[in-house]
C-alpha positions as a Markdown table, in Angstrom:
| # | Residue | x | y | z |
|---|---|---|---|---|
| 1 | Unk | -7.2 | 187.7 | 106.0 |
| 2 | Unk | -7.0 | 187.5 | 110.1 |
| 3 | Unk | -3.9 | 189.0 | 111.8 |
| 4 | Unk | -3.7 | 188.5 | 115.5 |
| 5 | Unk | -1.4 | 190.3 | 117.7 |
| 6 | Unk | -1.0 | 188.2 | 121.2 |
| 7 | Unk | 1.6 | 190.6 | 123.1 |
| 8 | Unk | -1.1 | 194.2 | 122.4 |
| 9 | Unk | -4.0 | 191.5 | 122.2 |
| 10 | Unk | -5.1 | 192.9 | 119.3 |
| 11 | Unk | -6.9 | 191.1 | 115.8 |
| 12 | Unk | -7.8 | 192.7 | 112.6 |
| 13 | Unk | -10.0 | 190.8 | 109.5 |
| 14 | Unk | -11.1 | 192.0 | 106.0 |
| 15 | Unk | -13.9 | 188.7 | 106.7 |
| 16 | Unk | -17.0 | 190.4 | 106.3 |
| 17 | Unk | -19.7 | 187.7 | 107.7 |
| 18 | Unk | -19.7 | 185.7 | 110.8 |
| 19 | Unk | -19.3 | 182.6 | 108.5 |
| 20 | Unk | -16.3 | 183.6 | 107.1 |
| 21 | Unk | -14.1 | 184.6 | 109.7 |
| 22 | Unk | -14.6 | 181.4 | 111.5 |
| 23 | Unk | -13.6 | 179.2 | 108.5 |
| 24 | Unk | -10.6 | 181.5 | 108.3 |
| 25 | Unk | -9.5 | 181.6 | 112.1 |
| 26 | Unk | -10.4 | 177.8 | 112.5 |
| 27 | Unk | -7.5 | 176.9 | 109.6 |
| 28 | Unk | -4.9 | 178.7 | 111.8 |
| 29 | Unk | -3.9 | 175.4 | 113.6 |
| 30 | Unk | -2.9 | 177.3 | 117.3 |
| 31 | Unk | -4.0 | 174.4 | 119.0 |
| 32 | Unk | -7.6 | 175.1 | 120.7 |
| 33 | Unk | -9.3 | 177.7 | 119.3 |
| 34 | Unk | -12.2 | 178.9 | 121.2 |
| 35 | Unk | -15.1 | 181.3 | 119.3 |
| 36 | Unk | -17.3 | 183.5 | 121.1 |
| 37 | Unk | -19.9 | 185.0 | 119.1 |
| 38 | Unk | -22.8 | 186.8 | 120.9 |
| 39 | Unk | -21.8 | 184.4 | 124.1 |
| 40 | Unk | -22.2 | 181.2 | 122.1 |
| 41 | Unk | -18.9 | 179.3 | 122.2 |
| 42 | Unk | -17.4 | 177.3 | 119.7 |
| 43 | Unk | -14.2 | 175.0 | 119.9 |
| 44 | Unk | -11.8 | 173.8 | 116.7 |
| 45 | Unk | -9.0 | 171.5 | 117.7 |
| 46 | Unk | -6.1 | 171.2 | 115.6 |
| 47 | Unk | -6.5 | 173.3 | 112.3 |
| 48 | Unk | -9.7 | 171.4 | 111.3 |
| 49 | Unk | -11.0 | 171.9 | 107.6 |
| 50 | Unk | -14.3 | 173.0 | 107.7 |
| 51 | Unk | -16.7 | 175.5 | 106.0 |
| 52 | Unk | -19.1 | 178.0 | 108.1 |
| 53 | Unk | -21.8 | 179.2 | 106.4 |
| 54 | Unk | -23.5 | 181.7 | 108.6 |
| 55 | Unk | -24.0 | 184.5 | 106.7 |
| 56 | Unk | -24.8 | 187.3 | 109.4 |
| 57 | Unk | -22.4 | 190.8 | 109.1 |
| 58 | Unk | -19.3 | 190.6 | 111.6 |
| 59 | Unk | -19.6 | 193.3 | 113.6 |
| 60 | Unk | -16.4 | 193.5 | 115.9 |
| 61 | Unk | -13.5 | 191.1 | 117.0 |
| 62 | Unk | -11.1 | 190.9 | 119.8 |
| 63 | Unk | -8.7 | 188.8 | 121.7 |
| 64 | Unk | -9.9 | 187.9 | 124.6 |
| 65 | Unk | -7.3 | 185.6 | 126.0 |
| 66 | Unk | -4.3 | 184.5 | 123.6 |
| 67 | Unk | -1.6 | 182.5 | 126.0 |
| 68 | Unk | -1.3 | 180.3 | 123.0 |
| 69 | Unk | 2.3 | 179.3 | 124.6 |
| 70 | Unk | 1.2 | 178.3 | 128.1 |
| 71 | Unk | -1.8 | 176.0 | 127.1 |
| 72 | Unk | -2.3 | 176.5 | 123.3 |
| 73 | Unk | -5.8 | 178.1 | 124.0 |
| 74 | Unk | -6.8 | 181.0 | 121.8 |
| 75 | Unk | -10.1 | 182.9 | 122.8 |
| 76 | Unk | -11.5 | 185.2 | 120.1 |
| 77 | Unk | -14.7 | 187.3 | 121.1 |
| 78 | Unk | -17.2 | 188.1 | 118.3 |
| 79 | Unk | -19.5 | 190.8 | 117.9 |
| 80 | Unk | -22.3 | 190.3 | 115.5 |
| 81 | Unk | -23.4 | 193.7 | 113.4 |
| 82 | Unk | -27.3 | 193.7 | 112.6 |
| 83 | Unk | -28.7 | 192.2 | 109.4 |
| 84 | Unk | -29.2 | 195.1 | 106.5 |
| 85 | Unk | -33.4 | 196.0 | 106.8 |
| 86 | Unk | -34.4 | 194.5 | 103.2 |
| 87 | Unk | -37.4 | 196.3 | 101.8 |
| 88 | Unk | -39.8 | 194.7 | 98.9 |
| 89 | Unk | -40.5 | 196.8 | 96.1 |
| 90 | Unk | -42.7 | 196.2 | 92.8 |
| 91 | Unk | -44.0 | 198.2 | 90.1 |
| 92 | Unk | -44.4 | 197.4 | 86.2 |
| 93 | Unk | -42.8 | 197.6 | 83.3 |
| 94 | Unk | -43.6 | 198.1 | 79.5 |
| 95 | Unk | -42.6 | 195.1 | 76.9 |
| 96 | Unk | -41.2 | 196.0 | 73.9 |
| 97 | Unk | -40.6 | 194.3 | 70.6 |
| 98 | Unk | -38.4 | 195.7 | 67.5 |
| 99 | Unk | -35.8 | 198.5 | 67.7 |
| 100 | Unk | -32.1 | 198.5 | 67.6 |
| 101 | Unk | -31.8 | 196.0 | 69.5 |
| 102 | Unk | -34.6 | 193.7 | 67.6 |
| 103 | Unk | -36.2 | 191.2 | 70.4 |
| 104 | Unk | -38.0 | 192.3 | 73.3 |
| 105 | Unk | -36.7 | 195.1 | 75.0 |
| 106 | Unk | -38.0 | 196.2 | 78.6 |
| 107 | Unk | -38.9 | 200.3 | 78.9 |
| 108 | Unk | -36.7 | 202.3 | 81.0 |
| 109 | Unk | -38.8 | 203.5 | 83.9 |
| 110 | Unk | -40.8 | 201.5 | 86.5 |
| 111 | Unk | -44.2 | 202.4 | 87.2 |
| 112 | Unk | -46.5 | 202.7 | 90.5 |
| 113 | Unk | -49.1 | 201.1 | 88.5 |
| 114 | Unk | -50.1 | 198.9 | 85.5 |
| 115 | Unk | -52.7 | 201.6 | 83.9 |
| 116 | Unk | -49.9 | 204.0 | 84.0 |
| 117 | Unk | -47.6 | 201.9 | 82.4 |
| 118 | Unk | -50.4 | 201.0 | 79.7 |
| 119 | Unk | -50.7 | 204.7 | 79.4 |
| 120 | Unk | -47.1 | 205.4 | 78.6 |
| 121 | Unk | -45.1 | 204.8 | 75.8 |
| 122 | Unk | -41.5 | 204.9 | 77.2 |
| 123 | Unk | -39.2 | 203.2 | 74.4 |
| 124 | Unk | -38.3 | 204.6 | 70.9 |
| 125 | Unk | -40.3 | 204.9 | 68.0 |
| 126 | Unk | -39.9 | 202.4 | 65.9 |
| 127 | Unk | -40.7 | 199.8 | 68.9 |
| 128 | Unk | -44.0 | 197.9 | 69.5 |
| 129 | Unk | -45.4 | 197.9 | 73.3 |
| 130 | Unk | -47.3 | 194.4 | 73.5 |
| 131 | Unk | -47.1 | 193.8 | 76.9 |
| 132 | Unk | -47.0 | 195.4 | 80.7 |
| 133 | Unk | -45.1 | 193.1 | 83.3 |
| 134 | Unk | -44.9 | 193.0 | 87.1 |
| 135 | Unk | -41.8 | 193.1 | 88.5 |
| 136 | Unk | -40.2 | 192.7 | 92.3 |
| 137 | Unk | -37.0 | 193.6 | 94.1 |
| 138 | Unk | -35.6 | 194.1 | 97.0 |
| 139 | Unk | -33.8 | 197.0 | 98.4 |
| 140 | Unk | -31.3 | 197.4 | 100.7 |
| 141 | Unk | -32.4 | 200.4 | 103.6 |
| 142 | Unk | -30.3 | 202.7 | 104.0 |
C-alpha cells in the first residue's frame, strides 16, 4: 500500500523492500513517474506492468516534487536501509530411530562438536542413536 499526499508532500508505504515499492508506485499510472533510489533514477511512463525484484530493505521515502497537474511528473526519493548482517552457524545433531514418533527423530539440542554429540544421549529412552549429523544455518544479527 502507497499513499501519497501532493499538497503536505508527504508518502507513506507498508512495502518493505526496494523491489516492492517500485512495482507498487510504477502501477499508479500519474503519468511520468520518476524513482530515485540512492541517486539512481528510474522512469515508468504510463502505468507500466512490470515486476522489481530487488530485494534490499526500504529505508525511507519522500516526495520530492509531485506537480502531477502542471506536467504529470511525480518524483519519489528513496532511501535504502542496510542489508540485515547474516551470520553462519553449524553444530551437530544426534539421529534417532524408534519412539513415539517411530522414524528418525533428530535430538533436541545442537552441539559445538561431533564427539560431544556422540557422547550425549539427548532423546528418550526407548530411542536408538545411530547417527550424528552436521547441520548449518544462518542467523540473522541482531
Amino acid at each position: 500500500m502507497i499513499k501519497i499526499d501532493n499538497q503536505n508532500l508527504k508518502i507513506e508505504t507498508d512495502c518493505k523492500t526496494v523491489g516492492e515499492f517500485m512495482t507498487q508506485a510504477a502501477a499508479f499510472g500519474c503519468g511520468i513517474l520518476s524513482i530515485k533510489v540512492d541517486g539512481c533514477l528510474y522512469e515508468f511512463y504510463d502505468n507500466p506492468k512490470i515486476r522489481v525484484t530487488d530485494d534490499t530493505p526500504l529505508g525511507s521515502v519522500a516526495v520530492e516534487r509531485a506537480d502531477s497537474l502542471l506536467s504529470g511528473v511525480t518524483v519519489l526519493s528513496v532511501t535504502t536501509a542496510p542489508k540485515p548482517k547474516t551470520v553462519k552457524k553449524s553444530g551437530f545433531v544426534n539421529l534417532y530411530r524408534g519412539g513415539i514418533l517411530q522414524g528418525i527423530n533428530c535430538g533436541y539440542r545442537v552441539f559445538a562438536s561431533e564427539q560431544e554429540a556422540m557422547d550425549t544421549f539427548d532423546m528418550t529412552a526407548d530411542c536408538e542413536k545411530f547417527a550424528v549429523a552436521k547441520i548449518e544455518w544462518e542467523e540473522v544479527e541482531k
